[in-house]
Backbone bond lengths (Angstrom), bond angles and torsions (degrees), N, CA, C in turn:
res aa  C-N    CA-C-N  psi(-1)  N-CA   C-N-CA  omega(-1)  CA-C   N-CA-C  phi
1 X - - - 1.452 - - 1.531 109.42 -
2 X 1.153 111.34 135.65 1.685 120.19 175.68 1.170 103.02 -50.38
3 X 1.327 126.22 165.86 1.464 126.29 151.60 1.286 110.60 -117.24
4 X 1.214 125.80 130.23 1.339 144.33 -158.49 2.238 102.08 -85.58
5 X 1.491 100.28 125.12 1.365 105.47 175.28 1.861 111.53 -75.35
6 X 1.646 102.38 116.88 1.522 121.46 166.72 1.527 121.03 -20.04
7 X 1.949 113.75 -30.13 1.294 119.72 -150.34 2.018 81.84 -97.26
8 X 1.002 122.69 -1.94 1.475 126.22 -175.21 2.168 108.09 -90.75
9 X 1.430 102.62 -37.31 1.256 123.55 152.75 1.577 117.98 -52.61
10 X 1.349 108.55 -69.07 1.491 115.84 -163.77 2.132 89.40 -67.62
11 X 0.892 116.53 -37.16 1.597 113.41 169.65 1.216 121.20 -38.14
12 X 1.690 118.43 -53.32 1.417 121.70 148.62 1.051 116.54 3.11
13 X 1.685 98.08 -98.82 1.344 110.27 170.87 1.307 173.67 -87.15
14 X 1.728 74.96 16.46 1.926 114.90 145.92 1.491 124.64 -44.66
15 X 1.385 82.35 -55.42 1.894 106.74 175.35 1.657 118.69 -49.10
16 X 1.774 122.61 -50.89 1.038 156.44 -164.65 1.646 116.35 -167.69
17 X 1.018 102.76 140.63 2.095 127.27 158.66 1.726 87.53 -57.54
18 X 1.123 132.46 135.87 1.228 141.48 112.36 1.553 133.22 -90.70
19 X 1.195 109.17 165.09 1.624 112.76 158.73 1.563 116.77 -76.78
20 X 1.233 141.95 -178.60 1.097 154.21 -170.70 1.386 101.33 -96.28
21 X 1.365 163.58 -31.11 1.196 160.04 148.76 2.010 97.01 -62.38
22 X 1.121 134.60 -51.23 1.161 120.31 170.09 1.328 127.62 -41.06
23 X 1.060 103.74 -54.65 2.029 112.60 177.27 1.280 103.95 -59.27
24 X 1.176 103.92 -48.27 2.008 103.99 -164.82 1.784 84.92 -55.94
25 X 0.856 127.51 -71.15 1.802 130.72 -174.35 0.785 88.64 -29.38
26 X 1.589 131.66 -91.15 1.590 147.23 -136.35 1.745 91.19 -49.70
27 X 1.465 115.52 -56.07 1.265 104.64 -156.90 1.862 119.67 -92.17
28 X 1.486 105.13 -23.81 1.184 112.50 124.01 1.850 131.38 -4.51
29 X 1.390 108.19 -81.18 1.089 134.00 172.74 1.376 116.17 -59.81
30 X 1.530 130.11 -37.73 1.354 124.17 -170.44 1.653 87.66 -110.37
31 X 0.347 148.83 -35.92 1.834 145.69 -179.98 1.513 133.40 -96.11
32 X 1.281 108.22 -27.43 1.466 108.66 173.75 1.983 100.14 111.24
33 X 1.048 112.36 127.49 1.663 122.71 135.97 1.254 107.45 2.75
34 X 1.275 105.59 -105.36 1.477 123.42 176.29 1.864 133.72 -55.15
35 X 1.421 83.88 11.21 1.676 78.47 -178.22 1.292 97.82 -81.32
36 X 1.462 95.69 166.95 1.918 123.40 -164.77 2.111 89.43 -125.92
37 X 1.459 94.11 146.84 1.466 96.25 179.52 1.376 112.84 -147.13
38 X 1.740 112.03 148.00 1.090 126.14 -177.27 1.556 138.25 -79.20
39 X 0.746 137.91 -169.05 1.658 129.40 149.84 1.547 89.59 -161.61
40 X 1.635 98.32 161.42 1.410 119.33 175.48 1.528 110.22 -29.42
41 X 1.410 124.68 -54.52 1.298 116.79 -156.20 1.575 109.97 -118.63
42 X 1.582 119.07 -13.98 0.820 122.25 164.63 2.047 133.98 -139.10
43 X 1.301 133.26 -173.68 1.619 123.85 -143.89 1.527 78.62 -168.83
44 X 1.573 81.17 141.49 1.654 94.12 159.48 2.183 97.03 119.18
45 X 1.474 95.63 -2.24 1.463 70.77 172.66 1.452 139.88 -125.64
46 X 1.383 134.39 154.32 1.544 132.68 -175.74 1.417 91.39 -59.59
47 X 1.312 76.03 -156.51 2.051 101.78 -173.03 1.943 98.41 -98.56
48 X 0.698 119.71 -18.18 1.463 120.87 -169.96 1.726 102.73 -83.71
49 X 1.499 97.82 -37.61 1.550 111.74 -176.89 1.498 115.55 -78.29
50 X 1.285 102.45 -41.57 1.243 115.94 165.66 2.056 136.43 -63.29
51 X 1.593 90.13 -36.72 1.215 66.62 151.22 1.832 134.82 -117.94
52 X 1.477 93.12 14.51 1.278 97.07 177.60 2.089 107.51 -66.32
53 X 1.371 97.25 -48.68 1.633 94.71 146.70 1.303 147.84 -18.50
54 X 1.549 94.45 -79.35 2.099 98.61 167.46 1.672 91.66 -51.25
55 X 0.977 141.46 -35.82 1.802 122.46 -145.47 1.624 100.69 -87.74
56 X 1.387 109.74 -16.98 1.291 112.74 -143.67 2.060 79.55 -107.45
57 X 0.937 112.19 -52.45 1.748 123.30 162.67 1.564 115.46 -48.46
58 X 1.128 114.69 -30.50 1.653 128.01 -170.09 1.444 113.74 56.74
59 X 1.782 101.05 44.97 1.337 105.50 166.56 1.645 120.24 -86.81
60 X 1.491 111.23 -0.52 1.128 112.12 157.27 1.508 109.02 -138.14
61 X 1.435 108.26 170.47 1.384 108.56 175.21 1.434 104.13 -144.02
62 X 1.528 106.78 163.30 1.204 137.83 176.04 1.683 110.20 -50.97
63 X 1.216 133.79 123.47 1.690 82.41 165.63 1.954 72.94 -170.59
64 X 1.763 112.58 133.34 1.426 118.53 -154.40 1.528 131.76 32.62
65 X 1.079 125.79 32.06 1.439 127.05 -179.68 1.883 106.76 90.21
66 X 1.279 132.13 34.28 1.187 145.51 -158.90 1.252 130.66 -175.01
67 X 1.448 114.65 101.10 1.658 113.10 -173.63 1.474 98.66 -71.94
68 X 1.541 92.95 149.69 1.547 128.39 -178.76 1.703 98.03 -143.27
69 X 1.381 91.86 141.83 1.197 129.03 -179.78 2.209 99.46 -56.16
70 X 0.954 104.88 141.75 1.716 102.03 171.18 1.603 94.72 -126.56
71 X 1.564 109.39 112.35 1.093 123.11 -156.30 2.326 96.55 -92.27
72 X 1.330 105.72 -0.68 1.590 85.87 164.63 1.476 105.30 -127.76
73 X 1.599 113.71 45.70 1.637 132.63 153.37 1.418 111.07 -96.56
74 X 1.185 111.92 -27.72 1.867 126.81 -158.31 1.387 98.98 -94.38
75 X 1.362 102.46 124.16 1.879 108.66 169.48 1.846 98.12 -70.36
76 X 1.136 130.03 151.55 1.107 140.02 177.16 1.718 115.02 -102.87
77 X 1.001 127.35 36.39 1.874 140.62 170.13 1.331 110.21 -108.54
């Protein structure tokens, strides 16, 4: 199985703020259950791993009950 690039996620929520049950759907929905995902430098993670990541990076943030993208966390390539 491919592993799907993180910057396809954080696109999500380029698009729109979701909630945290929203994304899991949204991405869910465009990727599959079972997809596995990448980032620039590293592989190997679910969705649970993944976004415990962005949060922990502050590639997303909190912000009214809805993660949003923090657009000077995000490499732009």
């Amino acid at each position: 199985m491919t592993e799907i690039h993180a910057h396809k996620v954080l696109n999500l929520l380029r698009e729109k703020p979701m909630s945290e049950a929203e994304l899991r759907q949204a991405v869910n929905q465009e990727f599959g259950e079972q997809a596995t995902f990448r980032t620039c430098s590293l592989n190997g993670f679910d969705l649970d791993a993944l976004l415990t990541f962005f949060i922990q990076r502050e590639k997303i943030v909190l912000q009214d009950d809805k993660w949003a993208i923090n657009l000077e966390r995000v490499c732009s390539h």
